[in-house]
C-alpha positions in Angstrom: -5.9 -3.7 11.2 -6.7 -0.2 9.3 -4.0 2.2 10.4 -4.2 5.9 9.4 -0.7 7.9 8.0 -0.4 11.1 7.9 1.7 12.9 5.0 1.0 10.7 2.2 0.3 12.8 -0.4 1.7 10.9 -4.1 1.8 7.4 -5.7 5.3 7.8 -4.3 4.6 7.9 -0.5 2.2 4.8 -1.0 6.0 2.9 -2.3 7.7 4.5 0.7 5.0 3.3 3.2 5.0 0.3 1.7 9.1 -0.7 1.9 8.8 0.4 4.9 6.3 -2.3 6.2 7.9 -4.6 4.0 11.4 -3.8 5.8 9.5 -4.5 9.0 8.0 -7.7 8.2 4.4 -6.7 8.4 2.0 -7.4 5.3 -0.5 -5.2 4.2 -3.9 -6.3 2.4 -4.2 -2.8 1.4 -2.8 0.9 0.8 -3.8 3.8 -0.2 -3.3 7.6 0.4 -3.7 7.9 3.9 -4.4 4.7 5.3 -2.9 1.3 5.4 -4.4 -2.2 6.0 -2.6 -4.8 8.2 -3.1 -8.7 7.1 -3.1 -8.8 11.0 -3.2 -6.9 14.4 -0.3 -5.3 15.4 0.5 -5.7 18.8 2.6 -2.5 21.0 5.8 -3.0 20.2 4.9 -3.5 16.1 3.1 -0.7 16.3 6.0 1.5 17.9 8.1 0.1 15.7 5.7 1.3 12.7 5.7 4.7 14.2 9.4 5.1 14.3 9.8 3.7 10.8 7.2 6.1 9.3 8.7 8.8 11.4 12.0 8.3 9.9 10.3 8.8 6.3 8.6 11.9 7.2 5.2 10.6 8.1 3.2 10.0 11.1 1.0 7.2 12.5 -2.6 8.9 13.7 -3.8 7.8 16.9 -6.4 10.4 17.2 -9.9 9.5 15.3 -10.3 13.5 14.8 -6.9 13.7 13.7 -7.2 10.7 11.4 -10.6 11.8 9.9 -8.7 15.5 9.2 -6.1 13.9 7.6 -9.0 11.9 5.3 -10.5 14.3 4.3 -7.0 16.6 3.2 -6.3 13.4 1.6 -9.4 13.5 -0.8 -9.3 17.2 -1.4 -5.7 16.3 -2.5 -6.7 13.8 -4.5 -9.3 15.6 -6.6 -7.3 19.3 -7.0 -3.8 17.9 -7.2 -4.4 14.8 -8.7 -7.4 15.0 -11.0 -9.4 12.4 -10.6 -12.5 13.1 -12.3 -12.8 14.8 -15.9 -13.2 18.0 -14.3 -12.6 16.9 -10.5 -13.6 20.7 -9.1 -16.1 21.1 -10.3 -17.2 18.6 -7.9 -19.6 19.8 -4.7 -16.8 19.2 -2.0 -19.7 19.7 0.8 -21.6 16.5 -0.5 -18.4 14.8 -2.2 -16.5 14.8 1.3 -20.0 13.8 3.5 -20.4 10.3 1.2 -16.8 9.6 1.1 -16.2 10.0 4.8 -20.4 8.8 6.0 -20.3 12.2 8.7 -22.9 15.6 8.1 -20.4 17.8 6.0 -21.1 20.1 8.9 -19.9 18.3 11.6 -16.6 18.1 9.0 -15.9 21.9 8.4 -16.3 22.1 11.9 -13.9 19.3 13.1 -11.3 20.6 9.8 -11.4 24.0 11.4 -10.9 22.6 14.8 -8.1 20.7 14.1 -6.2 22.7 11.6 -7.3 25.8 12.4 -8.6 26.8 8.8 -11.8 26.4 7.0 -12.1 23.2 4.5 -12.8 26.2 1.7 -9.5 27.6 2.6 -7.6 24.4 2.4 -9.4 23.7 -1.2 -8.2 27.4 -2.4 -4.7 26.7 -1.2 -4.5 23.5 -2.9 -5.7 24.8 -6.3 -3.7 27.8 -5.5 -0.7 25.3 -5.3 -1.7 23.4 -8.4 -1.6 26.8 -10.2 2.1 27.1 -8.9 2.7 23.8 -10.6 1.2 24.6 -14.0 3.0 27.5 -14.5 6.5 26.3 -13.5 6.0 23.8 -16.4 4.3 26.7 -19.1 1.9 24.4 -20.3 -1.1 25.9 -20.3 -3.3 29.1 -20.4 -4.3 30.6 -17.1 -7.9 30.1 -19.0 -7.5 26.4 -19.5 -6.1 26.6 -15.6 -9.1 28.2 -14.5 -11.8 25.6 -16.2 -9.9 22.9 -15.4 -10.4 23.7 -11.7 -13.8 24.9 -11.7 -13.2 28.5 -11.7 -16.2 31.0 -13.3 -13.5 32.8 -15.2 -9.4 33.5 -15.4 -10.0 36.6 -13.7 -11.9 34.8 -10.9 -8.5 32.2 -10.8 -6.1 35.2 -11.3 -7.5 37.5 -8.2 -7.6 34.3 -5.6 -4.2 33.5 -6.8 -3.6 37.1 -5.8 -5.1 36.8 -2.4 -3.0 34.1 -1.5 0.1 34.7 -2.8 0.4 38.7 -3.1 1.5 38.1 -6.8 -1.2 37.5 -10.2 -0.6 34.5 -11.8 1.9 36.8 -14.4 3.7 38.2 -11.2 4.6 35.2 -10.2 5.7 33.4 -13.1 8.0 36.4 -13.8 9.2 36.5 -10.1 11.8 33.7 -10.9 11.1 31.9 -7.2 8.0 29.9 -8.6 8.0 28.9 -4.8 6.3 25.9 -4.7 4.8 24.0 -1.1 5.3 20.4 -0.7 1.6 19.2 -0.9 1.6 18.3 3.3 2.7 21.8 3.5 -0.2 23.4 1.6 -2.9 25.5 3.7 -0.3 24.5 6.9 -0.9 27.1 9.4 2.3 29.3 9.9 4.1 28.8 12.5 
């Protein structure tokens, strides 16, 4: 039985999902980022007691087909910005990349992403990148140039003024700031509330 989680963003979530099926008896065929696979139907009172267990971790089971194919595709723009995947994973056409992972028209995506989230799937990608900026600078490891072509960016200054637009700060300002504010990646592109 495939079952869809919401919040599992790191290799650290998938060992947290997984104790946490272990701790309820119920064996899984397969995990990943996202999504679980039963070794058998769950019947109501398994799956409530899934949902409370995953609950109790910070994640959530996904009912909804819409919501579960949102949380897909955050899950694979996650994995390609955050985690690298690729040799240069942004460079990577996220119209045609998200249409063959997920089998739907990338239209009938953006507009389902924008439905459900209320933001565009481009503004969700900026945010994450955004985000992964935020990382490499807390750790000083690399040039906001080397930042920029590893994330597909036509230049630094191109990286340094959508930096700007999202965060008020340049890439400098922030580093200097001292609050290197960071978003948990679930949190990223988040509508305010």
């Amino acid at each position: 039985m495939k079952l869809y989680i919401k919040n599992m963003v790191c290799d650290r979530c998938i060992r947290v999902v997984r104790e946490e099926f272990d701790k309820l008896g119920i064996g899984l065929s397969h995990i990943e980022l996202g999504e679980v696979d039963t070794k058998g139907n769950l019947d109501e009172a398994q799956l409530t007691d899934v949902k409370y267990s995953l609950k109790t971790s910070g994640f959530e089971l996904l009912d909804d087909k819409r919501a579960a194919l949102t949380e897909n595709i955050r899950t694979l723009i996650i994995e390609e910005v955050q985690y690298l995947k690729g040799n240069k994973p942004a460079a990577v056409n996220f119209s045609d990349y998200l249409s063959q992972k997920t089998g739907y028209e990338y239209s009938y995506l953006s507009n389902l992403f924008s439905s459900e989230t209320g933001q565009t799937i481009e503004q969700y990608i900026i945010a994450q990148k955004v985000e992964k900026v935020k990382e490499w600078l807390s750790y000083n490891e690399l040039s906001l140039s080397e930042m920029a072509w590893r994330l597909s960016y036509s230049s630094a200054a191109h990286l340094s003024n959508q930096f700007k637009k999202v965060t008020g700060m340049t890439p400098g300002e922030f580093k200097k700031s001292n609050t290197l504010a960071r978003k948990t990646l679930d949190r990223v592109g988040a509508p305010k509330v």
